[in-house]
C-alpha positions in Angstrom: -20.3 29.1 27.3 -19.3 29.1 23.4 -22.0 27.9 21.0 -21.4 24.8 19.2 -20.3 24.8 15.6 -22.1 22.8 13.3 -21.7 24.3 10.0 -18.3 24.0 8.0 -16.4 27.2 8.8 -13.0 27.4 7.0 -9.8 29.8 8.1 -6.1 29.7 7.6 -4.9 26.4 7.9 -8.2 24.9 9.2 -11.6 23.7 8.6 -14.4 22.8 11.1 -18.1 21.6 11.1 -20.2 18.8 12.1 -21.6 15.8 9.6 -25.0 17.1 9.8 -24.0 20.0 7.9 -22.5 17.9 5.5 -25.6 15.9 4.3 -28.8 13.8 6.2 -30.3 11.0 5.9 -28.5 7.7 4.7 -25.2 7.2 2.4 -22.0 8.9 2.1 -21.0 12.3 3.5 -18.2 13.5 1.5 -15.7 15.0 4.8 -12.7 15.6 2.1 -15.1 17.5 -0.1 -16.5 19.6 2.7 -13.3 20.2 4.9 -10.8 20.4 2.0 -8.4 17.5 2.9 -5.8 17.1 0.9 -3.5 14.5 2.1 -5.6 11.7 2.6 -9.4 10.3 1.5 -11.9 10.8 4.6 -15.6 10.3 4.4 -18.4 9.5 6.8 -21.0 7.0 5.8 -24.8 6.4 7.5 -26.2 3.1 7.2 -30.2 2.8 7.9 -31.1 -0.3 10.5 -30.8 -3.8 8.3 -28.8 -2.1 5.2 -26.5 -4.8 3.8 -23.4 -3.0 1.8 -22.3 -5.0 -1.4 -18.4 -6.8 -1.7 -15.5 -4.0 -2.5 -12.5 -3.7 -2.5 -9.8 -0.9 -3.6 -6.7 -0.7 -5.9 -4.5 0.9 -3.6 -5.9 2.6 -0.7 -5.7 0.9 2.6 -9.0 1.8 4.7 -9.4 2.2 8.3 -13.1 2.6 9.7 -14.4 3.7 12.9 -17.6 3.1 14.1 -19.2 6.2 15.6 -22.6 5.2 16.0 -24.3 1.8 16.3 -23.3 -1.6 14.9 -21.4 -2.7 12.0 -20.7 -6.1 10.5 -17.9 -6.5 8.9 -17.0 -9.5 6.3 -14.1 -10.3 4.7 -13.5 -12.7 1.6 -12.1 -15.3 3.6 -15.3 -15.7 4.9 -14.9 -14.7 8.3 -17.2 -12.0 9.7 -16.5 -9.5 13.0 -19.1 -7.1 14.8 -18.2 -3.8 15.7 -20.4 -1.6 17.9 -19.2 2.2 19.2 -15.4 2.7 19.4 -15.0 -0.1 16.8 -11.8 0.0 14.3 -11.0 -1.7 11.4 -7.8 -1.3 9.2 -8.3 -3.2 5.6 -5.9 -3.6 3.1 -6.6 -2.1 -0.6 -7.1 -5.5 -2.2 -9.2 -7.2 0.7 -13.1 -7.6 -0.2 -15.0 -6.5 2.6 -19.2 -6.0 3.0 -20.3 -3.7 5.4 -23.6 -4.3 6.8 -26.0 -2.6 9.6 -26.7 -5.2 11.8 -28.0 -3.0 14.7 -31.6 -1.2 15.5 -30.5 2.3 14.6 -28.6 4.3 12.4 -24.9 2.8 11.7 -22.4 6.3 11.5 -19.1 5.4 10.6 -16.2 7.6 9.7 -14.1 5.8 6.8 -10.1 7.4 6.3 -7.6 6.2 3.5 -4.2 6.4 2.0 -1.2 5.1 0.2 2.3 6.0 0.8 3.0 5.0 4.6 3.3 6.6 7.4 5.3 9.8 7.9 6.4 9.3 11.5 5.9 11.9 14.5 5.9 15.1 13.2 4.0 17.5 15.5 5.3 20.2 17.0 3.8 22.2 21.0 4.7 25.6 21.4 8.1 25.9 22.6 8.8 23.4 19.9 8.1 20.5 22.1 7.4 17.2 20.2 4.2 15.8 20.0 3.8 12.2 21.3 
């Protein structure tokens, strides 16, 4: 059996690691930084049990979250709120408000990506030149 990596290792063409190398403890763990992305905005954020997150909003990068670990609430400016536990997504446009708020027991580990520009379509390649799906 292979060990586990947990600290950021880069190579040619790609970067590994695990978020407790990146940081501990709550607030934002800064994945781009750390892995060198350079195509979109990535970061991981931990939320302590009962941490209420202030309104936001962005000027133009649409947001998708994913909840890792625990639960999140998520409330929009219309009002309307949603709970997300493990396996939870949410996509949110640049210009909606949203509050993020740790409504569970434990930690709350999300993993937050962004970008503008669209998407660029299949583009992956298997050896033998086989497209991705």
């Amino acid at each position: 059996m292979t060990d586990e990596t947990h600290e950021i290792v880069k190579g040619d063409g790609f970067a590994v690691g695990n978020l407790d190398s990146i940081g501990e403890g709550p607030g934002f763990r800064k994945v781009r930084r750390e892995l060198d992305v350079a195509e979109f905005g990535v970061n991981a954020i931990v939320f302590p049990p009962g941490y209420e997150g202030g309104f936001h909003f962005h000027d133009e990068q649409e947001e998708l979250y994913f909840v890792h670990r625990g639960t999140a609430e998520f409330e929009f400016g219309d009002g309307s709120k949603h709970v997300l536990g493990e396996g939870g997504l949410a996509r949110v446009n640049a210009s909606t408000h949203r509050r993020i708020s740790n409504v569970g027991a434990g930690d709350l580990v999300m993993m937050i990506a962004g970008a503008k520009g669209g998407y660029v379509g299949r583009d992956g390649r298997l050896p033998g030149g086989q497209a991705t799906r």
